[in-house]
VOSEKE-188874 format. One line per 2 residues: their letters; for each residue x, y, z of C-alpha. Coordinates in nm, 2 decimals, padded with zeros to 4 digits, always signed. Layout:
N
a = X:Y:Z  ...
END
This chain:
85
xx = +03.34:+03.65:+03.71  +03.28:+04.04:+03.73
xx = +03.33:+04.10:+04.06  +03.40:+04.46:+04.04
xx = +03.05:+04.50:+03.86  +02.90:+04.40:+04.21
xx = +03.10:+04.63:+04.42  +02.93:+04.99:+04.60
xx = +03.07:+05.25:+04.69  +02.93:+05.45:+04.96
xx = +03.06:+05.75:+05.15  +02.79:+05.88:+05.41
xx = +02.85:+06.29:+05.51  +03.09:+06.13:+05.81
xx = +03.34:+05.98:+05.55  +03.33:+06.32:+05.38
xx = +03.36:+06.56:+05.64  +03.65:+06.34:+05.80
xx = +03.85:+06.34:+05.43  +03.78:+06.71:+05.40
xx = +03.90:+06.79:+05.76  +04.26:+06.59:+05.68
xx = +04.25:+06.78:+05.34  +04.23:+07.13:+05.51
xx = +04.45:+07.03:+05.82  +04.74:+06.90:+05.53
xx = +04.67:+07.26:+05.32  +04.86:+07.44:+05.59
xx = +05.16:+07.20:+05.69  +05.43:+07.08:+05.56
xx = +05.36:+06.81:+05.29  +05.55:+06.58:+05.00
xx = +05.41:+06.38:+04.74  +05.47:+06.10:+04.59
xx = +05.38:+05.94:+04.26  +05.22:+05.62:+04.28
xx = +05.13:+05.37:+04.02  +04.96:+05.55:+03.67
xx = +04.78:+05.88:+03.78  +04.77:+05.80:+04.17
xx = +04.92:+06.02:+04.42  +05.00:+06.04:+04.78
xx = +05.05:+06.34:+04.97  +05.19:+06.26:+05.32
xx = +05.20:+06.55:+05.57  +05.17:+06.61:+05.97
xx = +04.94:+06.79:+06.16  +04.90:+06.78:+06.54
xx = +05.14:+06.56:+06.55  +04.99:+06.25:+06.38
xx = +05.15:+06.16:+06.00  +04.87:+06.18:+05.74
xx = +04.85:+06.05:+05.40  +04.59:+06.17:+05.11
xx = +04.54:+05.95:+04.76  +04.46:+06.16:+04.52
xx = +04.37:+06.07:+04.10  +04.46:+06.30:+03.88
xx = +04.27:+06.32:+03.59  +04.37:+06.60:+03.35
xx = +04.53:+06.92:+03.39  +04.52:+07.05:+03.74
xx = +04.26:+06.77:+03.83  +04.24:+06.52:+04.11
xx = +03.99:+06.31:+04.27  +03.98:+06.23:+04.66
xx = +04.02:+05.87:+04.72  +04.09:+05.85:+05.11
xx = +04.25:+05.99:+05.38  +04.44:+05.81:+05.64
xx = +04.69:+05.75:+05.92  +05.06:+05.71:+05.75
xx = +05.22:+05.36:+05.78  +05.55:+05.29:+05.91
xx = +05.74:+05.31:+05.55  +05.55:+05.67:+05.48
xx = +05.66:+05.76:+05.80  +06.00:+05.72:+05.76
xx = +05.99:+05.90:+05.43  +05.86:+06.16:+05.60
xx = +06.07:+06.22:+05.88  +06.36:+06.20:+05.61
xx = +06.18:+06.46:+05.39  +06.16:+06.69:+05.77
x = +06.53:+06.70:+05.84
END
């Protein structure tokens, strides 16, 4: 069965602005990444003291898609509080 045929995606201007506001708030701190599996990407960075990871695609060149924006977990965490010493 296809299930991924029947899946939506939907990202109301909320969803957006939220991503774009970790985006900027991560442009100016200080930030790692890390490769994922194939082309995926996470940048984990902290700003007002809360640890923030981005997903990001790349797709050719100097291209990425946005996939989310979240709250680290505890293993990002760590690696980032090893990355700050």
């Amino acid at each position: 069965m296809d299930y991924w045929g029947k899946i939506e995606h939907i990202y109301d201007d909320d969803t957006i602005d939220y991503i774009m506001l970790q985006l900027r708030i991560l442009k100016h701190s200080k930030k790692i990444a890390t490769r994922l599996k194939g082309n995926h990407y996470a940048i984990i960075g902290e700003a007002h003291g809360r640890c923030l990871v981005i997903i990001v695609t790349k797709v050719r060149g100097n291209t990425y898609i946005l996939r989310t924006a979240r709250n680290c977990n505890e293993k990002e965490k760590r690696l980032f509080a090893k990355f700050k010493r």
